[in-house]
N, C-alpha and C positions, 0 to 999 in steps of 0.2 A: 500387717496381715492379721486377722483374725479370721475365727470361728465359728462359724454358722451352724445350727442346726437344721438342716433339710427335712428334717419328720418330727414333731410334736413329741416328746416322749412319753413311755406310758403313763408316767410317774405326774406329770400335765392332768389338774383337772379342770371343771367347768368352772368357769367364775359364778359364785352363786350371787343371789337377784340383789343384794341388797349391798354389792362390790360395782365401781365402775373402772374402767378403763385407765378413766381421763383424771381418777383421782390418786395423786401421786402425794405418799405419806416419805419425809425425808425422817427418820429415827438415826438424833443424835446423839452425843454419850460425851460425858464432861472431858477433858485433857483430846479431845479429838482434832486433827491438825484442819486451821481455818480454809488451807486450799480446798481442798476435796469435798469440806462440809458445803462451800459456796456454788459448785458444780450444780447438783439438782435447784438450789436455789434458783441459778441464774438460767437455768436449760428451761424446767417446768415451772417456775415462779412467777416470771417476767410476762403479761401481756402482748404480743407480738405478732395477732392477729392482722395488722396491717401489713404485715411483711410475707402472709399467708402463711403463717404457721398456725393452726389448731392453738385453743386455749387451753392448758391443763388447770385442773385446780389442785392446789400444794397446803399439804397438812402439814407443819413440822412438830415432831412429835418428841417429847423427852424420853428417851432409853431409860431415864434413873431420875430417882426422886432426889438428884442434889442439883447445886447452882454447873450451868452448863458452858466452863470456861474454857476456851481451846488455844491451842499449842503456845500462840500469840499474846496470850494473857485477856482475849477479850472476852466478856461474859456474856455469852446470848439467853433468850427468853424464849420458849418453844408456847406457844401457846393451847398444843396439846398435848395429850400423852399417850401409852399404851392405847389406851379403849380407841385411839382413831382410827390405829391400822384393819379397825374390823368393817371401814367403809371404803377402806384404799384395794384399785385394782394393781396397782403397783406398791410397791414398798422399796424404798432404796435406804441401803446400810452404808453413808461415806467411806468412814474409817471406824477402826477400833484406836484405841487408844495407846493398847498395849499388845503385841502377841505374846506377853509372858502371864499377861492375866486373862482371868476365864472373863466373859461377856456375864451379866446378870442373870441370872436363870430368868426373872416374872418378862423381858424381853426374847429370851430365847424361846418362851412358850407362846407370848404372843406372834414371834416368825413363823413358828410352824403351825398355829392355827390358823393364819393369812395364807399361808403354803396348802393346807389341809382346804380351803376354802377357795381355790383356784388365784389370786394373787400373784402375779409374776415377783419374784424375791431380788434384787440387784445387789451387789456389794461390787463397791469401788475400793481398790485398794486391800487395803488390809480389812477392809470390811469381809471379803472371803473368810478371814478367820471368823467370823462372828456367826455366819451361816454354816461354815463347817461344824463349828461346836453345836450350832441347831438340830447335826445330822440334816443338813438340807445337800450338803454334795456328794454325801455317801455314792461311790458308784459311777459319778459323775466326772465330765471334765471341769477342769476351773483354771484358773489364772491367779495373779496377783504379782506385789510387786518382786521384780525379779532378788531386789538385797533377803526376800524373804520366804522365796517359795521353795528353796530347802527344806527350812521347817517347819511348812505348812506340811509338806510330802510326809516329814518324818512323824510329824504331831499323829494326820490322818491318812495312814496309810490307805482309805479304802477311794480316798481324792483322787483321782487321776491330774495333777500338777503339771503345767504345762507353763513355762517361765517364759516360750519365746512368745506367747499371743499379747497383741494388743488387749482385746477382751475375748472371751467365750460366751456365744449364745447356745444353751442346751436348752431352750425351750423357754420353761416359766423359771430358769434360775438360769441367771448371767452375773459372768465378775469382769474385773478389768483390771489392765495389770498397776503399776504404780502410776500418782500423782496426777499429772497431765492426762491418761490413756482412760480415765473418767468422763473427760468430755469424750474422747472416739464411744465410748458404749453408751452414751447418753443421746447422741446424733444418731448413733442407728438403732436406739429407740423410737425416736423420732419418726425414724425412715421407716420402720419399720409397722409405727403406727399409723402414719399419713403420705406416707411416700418420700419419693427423694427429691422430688422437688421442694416440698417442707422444710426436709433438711437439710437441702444446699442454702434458703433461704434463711434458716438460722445460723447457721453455719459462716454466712456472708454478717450476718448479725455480730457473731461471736469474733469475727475476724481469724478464724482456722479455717483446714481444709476441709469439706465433706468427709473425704474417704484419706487416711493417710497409711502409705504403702509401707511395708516390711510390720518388724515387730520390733520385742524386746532386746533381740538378739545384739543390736549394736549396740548395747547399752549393759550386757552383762560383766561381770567382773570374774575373772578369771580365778581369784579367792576359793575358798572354800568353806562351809561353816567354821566356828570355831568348836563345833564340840569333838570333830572331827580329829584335832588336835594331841589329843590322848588315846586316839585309838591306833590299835596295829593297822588299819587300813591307813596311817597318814604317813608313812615312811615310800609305803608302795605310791602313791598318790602323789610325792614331792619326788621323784626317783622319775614317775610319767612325765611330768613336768619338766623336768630337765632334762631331759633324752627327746623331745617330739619332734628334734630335726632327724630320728632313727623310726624306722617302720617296725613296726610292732604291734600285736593285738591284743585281744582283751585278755585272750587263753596265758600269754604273758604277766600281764598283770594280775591274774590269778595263780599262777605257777609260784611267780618270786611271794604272794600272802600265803601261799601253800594252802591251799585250798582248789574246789571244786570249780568247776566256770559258774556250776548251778550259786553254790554256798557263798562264791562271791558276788555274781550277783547279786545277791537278796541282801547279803551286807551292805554293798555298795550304795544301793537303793536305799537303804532305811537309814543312811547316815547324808548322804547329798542330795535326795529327794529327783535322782537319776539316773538312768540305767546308763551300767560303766562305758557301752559302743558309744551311747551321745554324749556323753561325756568328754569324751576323748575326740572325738570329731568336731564338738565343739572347741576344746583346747588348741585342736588344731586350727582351725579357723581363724579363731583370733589372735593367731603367731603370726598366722598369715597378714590379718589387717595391720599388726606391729610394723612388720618387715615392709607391707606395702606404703606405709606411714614414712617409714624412716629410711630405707635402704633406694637403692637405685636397679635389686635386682629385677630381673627380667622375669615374669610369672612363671616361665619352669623353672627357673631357679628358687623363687620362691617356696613352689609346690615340694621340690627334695628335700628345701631346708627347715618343713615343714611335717615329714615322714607321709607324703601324699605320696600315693605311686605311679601316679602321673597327674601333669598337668591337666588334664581332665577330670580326674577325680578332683581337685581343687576346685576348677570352675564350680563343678554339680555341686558340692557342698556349701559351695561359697555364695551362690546363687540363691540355693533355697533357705539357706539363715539370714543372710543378708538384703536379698533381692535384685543384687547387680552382680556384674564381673569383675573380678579382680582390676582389672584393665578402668574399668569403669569407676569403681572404688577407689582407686588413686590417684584419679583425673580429677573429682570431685573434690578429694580429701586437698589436693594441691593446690585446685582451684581458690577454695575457702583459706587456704594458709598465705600469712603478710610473706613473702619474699624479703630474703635476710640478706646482707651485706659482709661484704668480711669480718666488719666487727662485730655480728652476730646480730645488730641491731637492725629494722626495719629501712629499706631503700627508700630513699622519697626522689621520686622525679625533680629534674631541674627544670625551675621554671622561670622564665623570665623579668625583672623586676619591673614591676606597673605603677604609672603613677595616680595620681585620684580618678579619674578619667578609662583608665584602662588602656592608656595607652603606651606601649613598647618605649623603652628609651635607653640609651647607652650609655653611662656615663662617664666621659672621654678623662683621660688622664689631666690633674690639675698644671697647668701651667705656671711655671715661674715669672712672672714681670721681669724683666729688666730695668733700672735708672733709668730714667732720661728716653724710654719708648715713649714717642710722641701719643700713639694710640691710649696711652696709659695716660698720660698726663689730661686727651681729652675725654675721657672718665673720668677721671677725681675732678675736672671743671662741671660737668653735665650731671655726677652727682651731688656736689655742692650745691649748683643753683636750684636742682629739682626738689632736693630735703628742702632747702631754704623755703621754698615756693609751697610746698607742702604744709611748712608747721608755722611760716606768720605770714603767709599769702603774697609775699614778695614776687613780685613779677622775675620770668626767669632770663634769667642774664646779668638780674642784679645781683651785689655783692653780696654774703652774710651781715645776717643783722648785727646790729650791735659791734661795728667796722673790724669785727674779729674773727675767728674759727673757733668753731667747738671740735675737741677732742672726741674719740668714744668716750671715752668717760664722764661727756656731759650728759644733762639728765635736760625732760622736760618737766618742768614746774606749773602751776597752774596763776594767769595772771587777771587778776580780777577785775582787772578793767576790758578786759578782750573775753571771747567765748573761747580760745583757744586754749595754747600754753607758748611759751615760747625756752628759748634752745639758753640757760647757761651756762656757763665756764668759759674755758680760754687756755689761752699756755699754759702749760705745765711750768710751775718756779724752773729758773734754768735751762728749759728749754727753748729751741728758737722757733720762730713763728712759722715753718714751713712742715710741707708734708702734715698737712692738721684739714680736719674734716674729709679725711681720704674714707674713701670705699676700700675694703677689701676681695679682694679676687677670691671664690674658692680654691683652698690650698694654698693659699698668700702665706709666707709667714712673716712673722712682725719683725719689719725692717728698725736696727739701729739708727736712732738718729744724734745729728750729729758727731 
């Protein structure tokens, strides 16, 4: 799911004459993670005119005057710097490196003279924080990734923070939430510039979907900041949490911090970057995906054991964070999970044993020979003469070469008068001359002789 802007804001100015569109300025910043950096690389970088995508032209430009090495350890080369973004209609900020350090001021001055100058501003990821330090979402909605948009909320409060969007388009300023959800705001740039058939066509390029349905939501973590931790508000907040199979509201959770609904509020908010109703509706929801994960109850049971006050209210919530039904949410979830076994490990189908061929075979239980079975004795004759006839060309019927029997434990040697080899040994010291050059049956076992 994301967020479109319907109307231009006021805040949107004219691109002036000397900005185009099509020139997209990528401003990277050293310790920056290589995924996100390679996003506008590979979206506006690449040639792909034959695929009917629009050509952009791609400036990449150095955030900082030091070597620009990122997350991975590899060193890249920007071949330009600041002064480009003053010809780029676009400017995209991948990442920041850090949200506990500030962005460089002589980059945050050139954002907002690109911004001041009609320029559409983008930040992927934690790139939000870098335009927020701009004062470019003052007022604004935005995005980012959701492990972080806590404290983006609490850093700028004047952000409007929204964790569950894929990205935000407010006009000439769009973010996008974590890692991967760079390429969703990079494709409906796309789209947005040349259409959607452009961008199903890169799209089909990229090997993703055009459009991909829900948001952040399934991916949130039920945690909490950690600065949260020392505050009186985290005793009330661990207390929600273990009670949400019990119905209760916010007015509750403000009663037990002894406080105002207003006063907590405003607390609540500037510490989890949330207002406490979504919050809590949130917590509920993913007790729910827990239970529909692991349990076998039935979705009104679910919804009670979730402090929903009907299975309806479940659905609608469940629905619009999510984008399916509960029903539907655990049909998937079960579909995509290996099927366990009593011993907890994965089941594998019984399959038939196949020989080279592929074809079916049985393999019948080994039979005992008996002494003295005629049928036995004309095998050990038929495979005498056959090996015989095999290894020194002896017509079959006749006797073994060399007026004797070879054991198994004869070998074949190599005789340099002949191209072949031929068969030596003989009895065994002590042993008598019978039952020698025998086949064995499978499952034979080695009969005593003598």
């Amino acid at each position: 799911m994301s967020q479109d802007s319907t109307t231009v804001p006021e805040t949107a100015r004219k691109l002036s004459g000397r900005r185009r569109r099509e020139i997209v300025a990528v401003l990277l910043f050293s310790g920056g993670p290589i995924f996100e950096s390679s996003i506008p690389l590979s979206v506006f970088g690449i040639d792909r005119q034959d695929a009917g995508v629009p050509r952009y032209r791609l400036l990449v430009c150095a955030g900082e005057d030091v070597p620009l090495r990122t997350t991975g350890g590899l060193e890249l080369t920007a071949p330009y710097g600041l002064e480009a973004l003053s010809r780029a209609g676009t400017v995209v900020v991948p990442a920041w490196r850090s949200i506990t350090q500030p962005p460089p001021a002589a980059a945050l001055d050139a954002l907002r003279r690109a911004h001041e100058e009609g320029a559409r501003i983008v930040g992927l990821c934690t790139g939000a924080f870098v335009l927020a330090a701009a004062g470019l979402l003052d007022g604004r909605p935005a995005t980012t990734h959701w492990m972080y948009a806590p404290t983006l909320a609490k850093r700028y409060p004047s952000v409007h923070v929204d964790p569950r969007e894929l990205f935000v388009d407010d006009g000439d300023v769009l973010t996008s939430a974590g890692t991967a959800a760079g390429i969703d705001l990079c494709l409906h740039i796309v789209r947005t510039d040349h259409g959607a058939d452009a961008a199903g066509a890169l799209a089909r390029r990229l090997v993703v979907p055009p459009r991909r349905s829900g948001g952040q939501e399934r991916y949130l973590d039920r945690s909490l900041p950690e600065e949260i931790g020392a505050d009186p508000l985290a005793e009330v907040v661990a207390w929600a949490l273990e009670h949400l199979h019990e119905q209760f509201d916010v007015e509750t959770l403000a009663a037990r911090a002894y406080m105002s609904r207003r006063t907590f509020d405003r607390r609540f908010r500037s510490l989890t970057g949330s207002a406490p109703l979504q919050w809590l509706i949130t917590q509920r929801v993913l007790q729910a995906q827990r239970l529909l994960e692991t349990s076998d109850y039935s979705v009104d049971e679910v919804a009670g054991r979730c402090g929903f006050r009907s299975p309806v209210a479940l659905r609608g919530h469940f629905r619009r964070q999510l984008g399916s039904s509960p029903a539907a949410y655990r049909a998937a979830y079960r579909a995509r999970r290996p099927q366990s076994g009593a011993d907890g490990r994965p089941e594998r189908s019984e399959r038939p044993e196949r020989g080279d061929r592929g074809e079916r075979f049985d393999r019948p239980e080994p039979v005992e020979p008996r002494p003295g079975d005629p049928s036995l004795a004309a095998m050990r004759r038929a495979a005498m003469a056959t090996t015989a006839h095999a290894v020194t060309g002896a017509p079959l019927g006749a006797p073994p070469p060399h007026g004797g029997h070879s054991r198994h434990t004869g070998h074949i040697v190599h005789d340099p008068g002949s191209a072949g080899g031929h068969l030596t040994g003989g009895p065994e010291p002590g042993k008598p001359d019978t039952d020698l050059y025998t086949p064995r049956l499978p499952g034979q076992r080695e009969r005593p002789v003598g």
